[in-house]
N, C-alpha and C positions, 0 to 999 in steps of 0.2 A: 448956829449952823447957817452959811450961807446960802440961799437957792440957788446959784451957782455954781458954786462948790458942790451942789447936791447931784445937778445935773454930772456932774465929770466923774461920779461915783458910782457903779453898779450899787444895786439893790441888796441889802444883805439881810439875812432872816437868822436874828436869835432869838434861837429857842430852847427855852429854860424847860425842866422838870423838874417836877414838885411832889414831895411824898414825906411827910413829917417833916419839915425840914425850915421850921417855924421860927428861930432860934438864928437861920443863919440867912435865909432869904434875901433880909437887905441887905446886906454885906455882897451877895452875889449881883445883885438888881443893881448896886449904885456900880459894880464895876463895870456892870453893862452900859451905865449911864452917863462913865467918865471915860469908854471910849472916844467919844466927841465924832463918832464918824457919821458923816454929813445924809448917808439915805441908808438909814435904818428901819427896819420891822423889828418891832420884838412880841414872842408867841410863847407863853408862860402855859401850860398843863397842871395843874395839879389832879397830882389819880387817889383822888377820895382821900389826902389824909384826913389822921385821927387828930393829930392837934390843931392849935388854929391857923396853921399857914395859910390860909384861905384870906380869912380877915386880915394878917399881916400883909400880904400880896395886895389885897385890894386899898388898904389903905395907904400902900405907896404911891400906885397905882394911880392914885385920886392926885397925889402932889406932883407929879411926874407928867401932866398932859402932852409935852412935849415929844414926845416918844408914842408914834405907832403902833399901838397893844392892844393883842388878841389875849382873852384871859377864856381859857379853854377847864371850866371845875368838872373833872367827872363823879359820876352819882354812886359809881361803885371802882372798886381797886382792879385796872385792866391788866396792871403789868408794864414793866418796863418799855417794851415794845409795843404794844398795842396803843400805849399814851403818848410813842413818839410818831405813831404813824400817824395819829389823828393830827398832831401839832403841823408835821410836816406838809399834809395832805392842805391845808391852810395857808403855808406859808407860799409867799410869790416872788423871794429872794431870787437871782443868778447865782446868786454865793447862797450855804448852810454851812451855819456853825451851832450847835450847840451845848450845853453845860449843864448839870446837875444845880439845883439851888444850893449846895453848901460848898459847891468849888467857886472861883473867883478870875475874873479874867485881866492878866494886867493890862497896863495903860498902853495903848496905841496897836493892840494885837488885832482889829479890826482892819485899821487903815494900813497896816505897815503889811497884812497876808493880803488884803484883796488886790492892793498895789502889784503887789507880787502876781498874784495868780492871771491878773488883766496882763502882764507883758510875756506871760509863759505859752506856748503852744496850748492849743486846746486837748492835746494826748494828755496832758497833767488832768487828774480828775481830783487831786487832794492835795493841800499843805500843811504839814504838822510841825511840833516844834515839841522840845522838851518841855516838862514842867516844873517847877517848884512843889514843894508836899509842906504839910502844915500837920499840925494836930487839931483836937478837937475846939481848943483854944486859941486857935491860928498862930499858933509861934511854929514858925520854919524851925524844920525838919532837916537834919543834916545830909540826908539823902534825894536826890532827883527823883522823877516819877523814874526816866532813863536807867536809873543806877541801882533801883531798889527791885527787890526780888530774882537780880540776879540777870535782869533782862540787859545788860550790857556783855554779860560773858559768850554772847552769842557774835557778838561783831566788833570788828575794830574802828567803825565808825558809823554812824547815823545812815541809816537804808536808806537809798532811792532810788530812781528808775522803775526798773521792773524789782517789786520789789515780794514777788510772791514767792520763791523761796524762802528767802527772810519771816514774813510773815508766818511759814508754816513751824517755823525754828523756835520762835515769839511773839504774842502779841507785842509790842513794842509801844504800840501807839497812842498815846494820852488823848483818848476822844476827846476832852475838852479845851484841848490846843488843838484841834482841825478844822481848816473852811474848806469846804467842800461843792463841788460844783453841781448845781441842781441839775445838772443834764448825768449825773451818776446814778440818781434815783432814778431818772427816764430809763435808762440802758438796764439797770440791776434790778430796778424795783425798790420796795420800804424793807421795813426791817423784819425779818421772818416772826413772824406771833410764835409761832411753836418752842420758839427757843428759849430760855429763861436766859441767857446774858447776851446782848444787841451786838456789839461793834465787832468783834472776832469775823462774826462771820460775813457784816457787812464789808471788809475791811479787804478779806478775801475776798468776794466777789467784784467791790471794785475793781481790787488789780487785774483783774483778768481782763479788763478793759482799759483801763487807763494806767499809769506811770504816777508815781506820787515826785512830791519836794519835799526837805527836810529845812525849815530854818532855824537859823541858830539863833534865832531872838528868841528869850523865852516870852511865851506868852499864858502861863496860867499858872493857877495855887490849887492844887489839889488836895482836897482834905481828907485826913483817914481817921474814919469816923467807926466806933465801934460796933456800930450797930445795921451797919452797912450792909443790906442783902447778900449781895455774893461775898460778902468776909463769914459770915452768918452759914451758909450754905454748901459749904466748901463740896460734899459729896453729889449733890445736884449740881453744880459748877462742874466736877469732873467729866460725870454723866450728859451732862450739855456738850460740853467740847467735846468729846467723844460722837456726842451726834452730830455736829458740825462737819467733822471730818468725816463721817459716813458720809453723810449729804455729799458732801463736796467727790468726792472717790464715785458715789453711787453716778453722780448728774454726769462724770467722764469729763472730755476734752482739756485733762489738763494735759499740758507737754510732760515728758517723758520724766523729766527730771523734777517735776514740780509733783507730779503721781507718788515720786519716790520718796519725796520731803512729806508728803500727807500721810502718808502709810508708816514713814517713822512718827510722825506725832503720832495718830491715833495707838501706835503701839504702846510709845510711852504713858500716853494718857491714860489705853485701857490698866497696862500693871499699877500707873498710881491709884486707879478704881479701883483694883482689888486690895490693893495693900489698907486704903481705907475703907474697903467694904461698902463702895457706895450702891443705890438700890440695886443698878443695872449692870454692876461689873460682870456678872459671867455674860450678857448679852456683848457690852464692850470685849470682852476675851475674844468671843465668839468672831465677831466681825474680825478684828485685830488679826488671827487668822486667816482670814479668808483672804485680807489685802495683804499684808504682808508675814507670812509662817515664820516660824525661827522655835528651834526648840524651844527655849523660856517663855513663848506665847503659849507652845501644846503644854508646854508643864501646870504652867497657871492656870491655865483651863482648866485641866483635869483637876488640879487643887481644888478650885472654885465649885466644881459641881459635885467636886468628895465633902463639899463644907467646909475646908482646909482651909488658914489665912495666909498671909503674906510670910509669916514667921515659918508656916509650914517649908514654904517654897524655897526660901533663905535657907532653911537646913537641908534639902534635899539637892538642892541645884549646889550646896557644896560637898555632901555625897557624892552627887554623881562626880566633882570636878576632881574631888582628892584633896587630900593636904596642900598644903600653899608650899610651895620652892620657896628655901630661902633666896634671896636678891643673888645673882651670880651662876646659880642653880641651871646644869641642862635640862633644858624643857622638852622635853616627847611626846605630851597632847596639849592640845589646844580647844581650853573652853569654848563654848560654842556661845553665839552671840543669844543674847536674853533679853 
């Protein structure tokens, strides 16, 4: 790396998180390393794991002097959030990108987004890009991050702009294909502690200020890994999002229509909380009402607080609806939306 070349570079801050994740570490460390991009920081967290990613990290660490590193061990497990706020609070990039230790960034995603983002108006506070998905053994996946879990049946092409309807439709966004402008943290702040899953909500509250990009270069390998917190946690996942979108509804100022895409997630959110009985579903019913009513929210509810499941609500809401028409059939009532 040229000092020259270092000069004509904003400052970029990756930062890694670490949490068992011993096994795949340098595989992520060297793709940071094969960026090649000339004014780097890199700011590594590990939050108390149990195996030795500690000593794998530090003995890269040792042969890598070239590279800028803050190596942040915490003494006990803070959580997702709490271990990026500390990394961030540290880092002194213009640009943030960060990564998980078992995802991978490919070759030139550093220099080819900051490029970008340095010739964009300063209303851009983000750029993301599709990802590639891997297994546990890193052989590609025949599905995108984009493609998989259905998150493409929401749009007919990659979000940008204003891009907070969308978001409240989808998460869509592969955090570890985003660089991110440190003046997003000024304006929004770090990542909520209270939350048990990070970027949803950070993701929302940027757009409310700034404009995203979408580029079509892919820039990472996301890996799905079994043992992955939120794959692990599916009903706390529900119940988190479900808080998010409270949050979001409770704090107001959103436009008119963007109020109305939040009130449809947290609906659907709340009935997939009951349908899985997660801890807080009749509190999610609860609210789900309050913001946006529709018979199938009061039905569920009352279900929920009669002890009744989701199997309950499926037989009753086609009670009330009647037999199905066959195809062709004049129709004289009209189900009410659920």
């Amino acid at each position: 790396m040229q000092s020259a070349d270092k000069k004509e570079w904003p400052l970029v801050s990756a930062i890694v998180l670490s949490y068992n994740q011993a096994r795949f570490a340098v595989e992520c460390l060297e793709s940071i390393k094969a960026q090649d991009y000339p004014n780097l920081e890199l700011i590594i967290n590990d939050d108390a794991s149990k195996d030795n990613s500690v000593a794998v990290i530090e003995e890269w660490l040792a042969k890598k002097p070239q590279i800028p590193s803050l190596f942040i061990k915490s003494k006990t497990n803070l959580g997702i959030c709490r271990s990026l706020n500390n990394a961030y609070r540290a880092a002194k990039g213009k640009y943030m990108s960060g990564i998980a230790a078992d995802d991978m960034w490919l070759p030139n995603k550093l220099r080819h987004q900051a490029g970008l983002m340095e010739s964009l108006p300063a209303k851009v506070g983000l750029v993301y890009s599709d990802a590639m998905q891997m297994d546990e053994q890193g052989n590609d996946l025949p599905l995108k991050f984009y493609e998989d879990a259905g998150r493409n049946r929401f749009f007919s092409k990659m979000p940008q702009g204003d891009v907070q309807i969308e978001l409240w439709q989808a998460n869509f966004i592969a955090p570890m294909t985003t660089l991110i402008r440190r003046e997003c943290f000024d304006k929004v702040g770090l990542y909520d502690e209270n939350l048990f899953a990070e970027d949803w909500d950070m993701w929302l509250r940027i757009s409310r200020h700034y404009e995203f990009v979408f580029s079509p270069q892919l820039s990472a390998r996301y890996r799905i890994v079994g043992t992955s917190a939120t794959r692990n946690n599916f009903g706390r996942l529900m119940d988190d999002m479900c808080k998010t979108c409270i949050k979001h509804l409770k704090a107001g100022g959103l436009p008119a229509p963007v109020r109305r895409a939040a009130g449809v997630k947290l609906h659907s959110l709340a009935a997939a909380s009951f349908a899985y009985k997660s801890p807080r579903h009749k509190q999610n019913l609860t609210q789900a009402m309050k913001y946006r009513p529709t018979g199938g929210a009061a039905l569920r509810l009352a279900l929920a607080w009669s002890g009744l499941s989701g199997s309950d609500f499926e037989r009753f809401r086609s009670a009330l609806r009647g037999p199905r028409l066959e195809p062709g059939a004049p129709q004289t009532l009209k189900g009410k939306e659920s």
